[in-house]
N, C-alpha and C positions, 0 to 999 in steps of 0.2 A: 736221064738216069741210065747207066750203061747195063751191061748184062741181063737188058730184058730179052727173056724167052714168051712171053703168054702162056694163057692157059692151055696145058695139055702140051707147050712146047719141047719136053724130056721126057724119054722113055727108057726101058730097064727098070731091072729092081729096085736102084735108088733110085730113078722116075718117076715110078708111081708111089713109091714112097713119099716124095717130095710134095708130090699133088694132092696126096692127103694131108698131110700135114698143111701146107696152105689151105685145102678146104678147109681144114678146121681151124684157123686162125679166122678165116670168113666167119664160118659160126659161132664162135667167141665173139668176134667184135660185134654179132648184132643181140649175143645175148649180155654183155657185159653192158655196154653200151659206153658212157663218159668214167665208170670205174675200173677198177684192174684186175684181171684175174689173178687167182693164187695159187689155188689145186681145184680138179675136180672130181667127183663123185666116181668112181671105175663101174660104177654102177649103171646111171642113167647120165654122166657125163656132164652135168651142171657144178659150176664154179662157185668156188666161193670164193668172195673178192673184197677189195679194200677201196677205201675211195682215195686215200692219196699215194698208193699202189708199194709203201713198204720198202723195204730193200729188195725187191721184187719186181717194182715196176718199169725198169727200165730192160728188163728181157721182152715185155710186152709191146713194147716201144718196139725193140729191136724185131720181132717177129710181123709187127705190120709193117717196117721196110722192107723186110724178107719178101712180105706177101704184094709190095708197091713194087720191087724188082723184079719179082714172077709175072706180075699179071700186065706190066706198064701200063697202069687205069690210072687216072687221076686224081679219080674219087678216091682209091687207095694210097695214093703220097701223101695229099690233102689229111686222111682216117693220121698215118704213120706222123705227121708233119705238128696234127693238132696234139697227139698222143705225146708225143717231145716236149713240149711246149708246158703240159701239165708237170712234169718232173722240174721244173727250173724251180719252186719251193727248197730242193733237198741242196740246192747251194749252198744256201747260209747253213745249213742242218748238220749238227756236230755228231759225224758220224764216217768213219772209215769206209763203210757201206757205201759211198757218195761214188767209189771208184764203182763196183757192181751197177749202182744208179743210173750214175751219167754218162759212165763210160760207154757201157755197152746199150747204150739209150739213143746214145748219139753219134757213133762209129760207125751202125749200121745202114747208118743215114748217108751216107759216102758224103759228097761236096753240097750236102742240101746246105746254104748258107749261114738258115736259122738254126741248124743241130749245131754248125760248127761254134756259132756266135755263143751257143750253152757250154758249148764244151771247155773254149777259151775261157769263161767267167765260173766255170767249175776245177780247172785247174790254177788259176790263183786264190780260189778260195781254200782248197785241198792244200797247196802251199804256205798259206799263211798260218791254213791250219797246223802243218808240221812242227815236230818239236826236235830242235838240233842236240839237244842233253838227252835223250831217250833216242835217237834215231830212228825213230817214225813217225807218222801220222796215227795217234793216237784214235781206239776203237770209236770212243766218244761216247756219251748219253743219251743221244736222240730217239735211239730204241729203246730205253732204258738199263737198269747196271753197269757194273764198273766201269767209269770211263777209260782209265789208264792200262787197258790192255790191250795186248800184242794177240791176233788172231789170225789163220791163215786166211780167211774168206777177206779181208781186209788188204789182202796182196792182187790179187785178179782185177785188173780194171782199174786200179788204183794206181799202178805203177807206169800205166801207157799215161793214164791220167795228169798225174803228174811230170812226167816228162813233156810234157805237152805246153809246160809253163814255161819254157824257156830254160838258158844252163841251169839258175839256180832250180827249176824242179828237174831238171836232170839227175842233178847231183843229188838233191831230197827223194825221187823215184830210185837209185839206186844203193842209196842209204836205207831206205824203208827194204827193198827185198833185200838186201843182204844180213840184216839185223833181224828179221823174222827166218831166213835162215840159221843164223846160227843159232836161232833161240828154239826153233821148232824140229830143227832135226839134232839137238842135241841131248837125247835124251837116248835110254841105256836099257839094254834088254829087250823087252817084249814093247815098251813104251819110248820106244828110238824115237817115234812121231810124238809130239806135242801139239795140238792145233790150238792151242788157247792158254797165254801164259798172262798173270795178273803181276802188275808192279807194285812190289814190298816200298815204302813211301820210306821206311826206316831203317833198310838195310840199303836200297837202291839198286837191289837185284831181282828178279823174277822168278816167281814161281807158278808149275804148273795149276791149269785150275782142269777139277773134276770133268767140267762139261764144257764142249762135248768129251768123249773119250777117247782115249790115243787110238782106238779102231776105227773112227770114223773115217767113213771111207771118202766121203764127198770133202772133206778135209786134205786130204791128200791128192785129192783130184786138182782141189780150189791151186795148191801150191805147186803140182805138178805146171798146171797150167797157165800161172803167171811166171815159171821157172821161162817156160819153152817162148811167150811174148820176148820175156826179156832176150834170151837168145837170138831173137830176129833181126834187134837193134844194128844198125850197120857200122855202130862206133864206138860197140863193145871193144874192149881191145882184147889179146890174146887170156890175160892173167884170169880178167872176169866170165869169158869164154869159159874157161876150160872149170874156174869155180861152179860156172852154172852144169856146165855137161856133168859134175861129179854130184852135183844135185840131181839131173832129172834120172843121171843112173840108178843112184840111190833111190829115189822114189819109184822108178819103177821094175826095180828087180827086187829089194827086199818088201816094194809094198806090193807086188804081186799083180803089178799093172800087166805085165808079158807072158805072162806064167799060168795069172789065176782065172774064174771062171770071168767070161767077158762082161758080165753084171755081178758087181762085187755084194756082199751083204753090207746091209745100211752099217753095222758097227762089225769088224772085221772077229774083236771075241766073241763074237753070236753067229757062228755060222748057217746055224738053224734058225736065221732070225729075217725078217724082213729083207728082199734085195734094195736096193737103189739104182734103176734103169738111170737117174740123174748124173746122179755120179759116175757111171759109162756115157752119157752122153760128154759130159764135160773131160774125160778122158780123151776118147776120139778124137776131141777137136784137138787138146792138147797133143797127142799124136800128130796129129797131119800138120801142127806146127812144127814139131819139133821133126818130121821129115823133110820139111826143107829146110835144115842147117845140116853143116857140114858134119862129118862123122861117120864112123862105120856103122852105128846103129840107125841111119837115116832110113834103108830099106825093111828094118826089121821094125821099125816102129810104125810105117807108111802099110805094113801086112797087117800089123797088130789093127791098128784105126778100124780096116777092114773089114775084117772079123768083127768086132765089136759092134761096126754099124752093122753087119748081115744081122748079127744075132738080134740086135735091138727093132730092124726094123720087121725082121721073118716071126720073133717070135712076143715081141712088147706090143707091138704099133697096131691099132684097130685099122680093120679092113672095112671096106665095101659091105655090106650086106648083113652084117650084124645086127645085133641087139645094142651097140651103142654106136655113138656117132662116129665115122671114121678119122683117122688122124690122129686118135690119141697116144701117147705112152705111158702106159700104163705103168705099173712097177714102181715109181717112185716112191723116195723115202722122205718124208717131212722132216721128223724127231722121234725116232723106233724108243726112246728112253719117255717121251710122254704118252707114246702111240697115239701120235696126232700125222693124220695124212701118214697110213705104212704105206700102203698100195693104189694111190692114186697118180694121176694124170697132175705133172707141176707144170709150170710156164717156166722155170730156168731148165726143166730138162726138156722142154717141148724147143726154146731156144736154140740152146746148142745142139740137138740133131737138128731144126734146121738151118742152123749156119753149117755144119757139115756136108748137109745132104746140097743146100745150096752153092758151098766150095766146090764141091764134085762135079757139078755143071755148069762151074763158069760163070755165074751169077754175081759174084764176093770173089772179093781176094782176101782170103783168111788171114794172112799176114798182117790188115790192116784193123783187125775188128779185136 
């Protein structure tokens, strides 16, 4: 596995950043054990978990590769290896999710043979899934409610996913983002964002649904950040290029990615309301994608990443010597609308800061995840 450093091998701010956050995937996997964490406690730092790990457990997946390419242990490919392995159920599983799943389940796995062997039999499932009269891979049931909706968390991981099948998922990954584009940034006012649109069976058009609400910020994170993948693509051509550039503009100058505070509030009309450290972690990465493609905002977006991570890890991320265990980030936002998990510690935002923290040292090629 390339980019090991071992333990303690990075130092700096994001150094030791990074070394707690791997410790604490250590003490997760020995308190989880064969389940998957979800969130935990900000309190006393215990998890609450799932046993077949939810549209969730494939960031768990991806944080014990994190922690197999930190430490180059065995035992920990072996931990990251068997962890994969339990996610190949969400195959067959009618669920859009499957991109979040398997994608970034098995991504972080670089050339482990048996991630990739999930990954090919999750991209022609996700294909067969597609629906060519709607132009996407439908949300699905599997978590239960409306199957036939258009959702942005539905875009992330879904669209590398599918590409990965070959032209014809070429062509179905770049049908699917561009159709949740125009459905989700076509809305007017205050609610320009739509993260969740439900198909009229009777008129054959789409309408917004209630929840989540056009502020959610992790919403726009989700989309910002499947914008800037597709960007990477090397065979994008110029027209789709420059469609996505006027997308991640939009997202992030009127959604206040560049401008606003570096941990946005969980729902953007509640600004006295719960933050989301999540949703700035999934920002950042998005950032440091979208810094390496071409354009004049590649330097001002590569500042912004930055900033976001200083703040996340100087003023979110549990230290040394506390009262809770270290590594964690705190802040996150579950669902501020049930007040379920406002201010705990998630595994997708433990994730993506550390695929970031691990980008920054040569560990990952972010490009690829």
């Amino acid at each position: 596995m390339s980019g090991v450093c071992g333990e303690g091998g990075v130092s700096g701010p994001t150094g030791r950043a990074l070394a707690a956050v791997m410790a604490r995937v250590a003490v997760t996997a020995a308190e989880v054990g064969p389940r998957f964490p979800l969130y935990a406690d900000p309190a006393d730092g215990r998890w609450t978990t799932t046993g077949r790990g939810s549209w969730t457990g494939g960031f768990w997946a991806g944080l014990l590769w994190f922690r197999a390419r930190y430490t180059g242990a065995e035992h920990d490919r072996r931990a990251a290896s068997a962890c994969t392995a339990r996610l190949a159920p969400w195959t067959a599983a009618d669920t859009a999710t499957r991109g979040l799943i398997l994608w970034y389940g098995s991504a972080a796995a670089g050339d482990d043979a048996a991630a990739a062997a999930l990954r090919a039999r999750a991209a022609r499932a996700c294909l067969s899934a597609w629906d060519p009269e709607l132009g996407i891979l439908p949300w699905g049931d599997a978590l239960g409610g409306p199957r036939l909706l258009a959702r942005v968390d539905a875009v992330p991981g879904t669209v590398p996913l599918l590409a990965a099948a070959g032209p014809g998922g070429a062509a179905a990954a770049a049908a699917h983002l561009h159709r949740h584009l125009d459905l989700c940034l076509d809305g007017t006012g205050d609610a320009w964002f739509r993260p969740a649109l439900i198909h009229d069976a009777a008129t054959g058009g789409w309408r917004p649904c209630e929840d989540p609400p056009p502020g959610w910020s992790r919403g726009r994170a989700w989309l910002l950040l499947a914008v800037a993948d597709a960007m990477l693509r090397p065979e994008l051509s110029a027209g789709e290029f420059a469609r996505l550039s006027e997308a991640a503009t939009l997202l992030t100058t009127r959604g206040g990615v560049l401008t606003g505070p570096p941990v946005p509030p969980a729902d953007t009309a509640c600004p006295d309301g719960p933050s989301d450290t999540s949703a700035a972690a999934i920002t950042a990465v998005a950032l440091l994608k979208l810094a390496r493609t071409p354009g004049p905002r590649a330097e001002q977006y590569a500042l912004r990443a930055a900033e976001v991570l200083d703040h996340l890890t100087r003023d979110h991320l549990t230290a040394e010597g506390g009262p809770r265990p270290p590594g964690m980030l705190l802040d996150g936002c579950y669902d501020a609308a049930k007040g379920l998990a406002v201010r705990h510690e998630l595994v997708w935002g433990d994730f993506f800061l550390a695929l970031a923290l691990t980008a920054l040292h040569g560990l990952v090629d972010i490009t690829r995840i």
